[in-house]
C-alpha angles and dihedrals in degrees: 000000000000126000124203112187124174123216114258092009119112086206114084111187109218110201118199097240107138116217106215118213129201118222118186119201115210122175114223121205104247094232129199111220107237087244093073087088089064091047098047085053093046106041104023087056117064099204142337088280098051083047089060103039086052083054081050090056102051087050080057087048086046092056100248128171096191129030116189115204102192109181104186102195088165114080141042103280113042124209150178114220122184110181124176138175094239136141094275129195144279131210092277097042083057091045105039101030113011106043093047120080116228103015107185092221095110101032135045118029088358093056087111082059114139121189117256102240109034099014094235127167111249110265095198115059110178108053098238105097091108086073102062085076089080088051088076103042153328101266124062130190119192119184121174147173133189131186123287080354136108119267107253133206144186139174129215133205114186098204091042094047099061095035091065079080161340091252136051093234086060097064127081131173127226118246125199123194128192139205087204118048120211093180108041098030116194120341099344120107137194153123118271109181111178107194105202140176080047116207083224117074102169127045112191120205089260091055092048095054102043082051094055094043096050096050090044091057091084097047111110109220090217123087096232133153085253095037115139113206116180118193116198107203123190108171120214087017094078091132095056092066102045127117082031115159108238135194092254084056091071093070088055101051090061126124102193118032125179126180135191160174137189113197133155086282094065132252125339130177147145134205138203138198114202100170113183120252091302116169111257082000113145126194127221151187129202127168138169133199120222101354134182103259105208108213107178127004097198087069136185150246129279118216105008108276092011138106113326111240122166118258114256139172121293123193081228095068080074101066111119088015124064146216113327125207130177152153137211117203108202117207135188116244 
């Protein structure tokens, strides 16, 4: 619509003329500036322990039994290595997961995800753990190794990383594969990342031992198929970590302790009974081989509609199963 109005007149004329406009429509790439490495490193990691401890979960995803955190203070060029015995990665694994942030393997729809060799629930959710790597420092060393696959290798630079240009899509980072691995040598794989040219420059005693508290947190103190062990190694600071309560030293710590194992030749166990220094409190031991396991008192009866006799353990019970052996550590409060 149209509006004449005179000056001076209360009476405006509106005339029925239509104005058309012309709206175009463009669709515009959403971009991330290069810099956002640098942020998500910064901002997603709370501190130099929690980046390393985010390294040490990936090693759990990757299947590892042992996990090696190796912090070299000593000489010129500080780093921060994390090596495991994982599964590793090939060409592809680097392309199509681990170069690229935020992969959704381990979120969304996969969330139900277990890993292929010891069925364990992912550790790390988001996707982002590769980049606290750069919350350590600047230079990153990846060297890595799968099954029947090349050991493959890359080098980052932070600051030339980003300088390659403005935007994310414009990076890339350079692979190396070898047909003779120096890292994962016959049939072993893994993962080894060296963090170098570290932001920190200084670790006090305190630092050390939260670290080690917090990535031994995830060490089992049983020698199982699926058992995770993680090291922390600070050559030359020793000291700093002494009088550190382990996971082994769970075990040790027990009170009550029973032990068994139930075999062809029947039950066999052995308990023990290490209070604390309680006042008229006496330890004991006690064991038996080949024992009668009672399994249920109420009984049964054998054969059906004859004479009642509690149900015990029969070597037959066994059949399609094996040998089991277990123990129970009791603690107080």
């Amino acid at each position: 619509w149209l509006f004449n109005c005179t000056s001076g007149s209360s009476r405006c004329h509106g005339s029925k003329k239509a104005v058309m406009s012309h709206i175009e429509h463009t669709r515009v790439a959403l971009r991330a500036n290069s810099h956002v490495l640098r942020l998500l490193g910064e901002e997603l990691i709370g501190d130099d322990g929690l980046a390393i401890f985010e390294l040490v979960k990936n090693s759990y995803d990757a299947d590892a039994n042992i996990v090696a955190v190796t912090i070299d203070l000593n000489n010129a060029t500080q780093t921060v290595v994390v090596q495991d015995d994982g599964f590793g990665m090939s060409l592809e694994d680097l392309r199509s997961k681990w170069l690229v942030l935020a992969t959704d393997s381990k979120r969304g729809q996969s969330q139900r995800f277990r890993s292929p060799i010891h069925n364990r629930l992912p550790l790390g959710e988001k996707g982002v753990g590769r980049v606290a790597a750069f919350k350590l420092g600047k230079q990153l060393t990846l060297i890595t190794k799968k099954k029947n696959e090349k050991e493959c290798s890359l080098r980052i630079n932070l600051d030339e990383l980003i300088g390659q240009g403005a935007y994310l899509d414009q990076l890339s980072v350079q692979v190396e594969e070898r047909d003779v691995p120096i890292v994962f040598l016959g049939q072993t794989t893994g993962t080894k990342v060296e963090i170098s040219d570290l932001y920190r420059k200084n670790w006090l005693r305190g630092d050390l031992r939260k670290l080690n508290r917090l990535i031994t947190s995830l060490s089992s103190p049983f020698e199982t198929n699926d058992s995770f062990s993680v090291a922390l190694s600070v050559p030359g600071r020793e000291k700093d970590l002494q009088g550190m309560f382990g996971s082994e030293d769970f075990k040790d710590q027990a009170i009550w302790e029973f032990s068994f194992e139930i075999d062809e030749n029947g039950f066999s166990w052995r308990y023990g009974f290490k209070p604390p220094l309680w006042k008229s409190v006496v330890g004991r031991e006690a064991s038996k081989k080949n024992d009668v396991l009672l399994l249920d008192d109420k009984g049964y009866e054998e054969p059906p509609g004859g004479e009642e006799v509690a149900a015990v353990f029969k070597p037959s019970f066994l059949d399609g199963i094996g040998p089991i052996r277990g123990v129970i550590y009791g603690y107080y409060l």
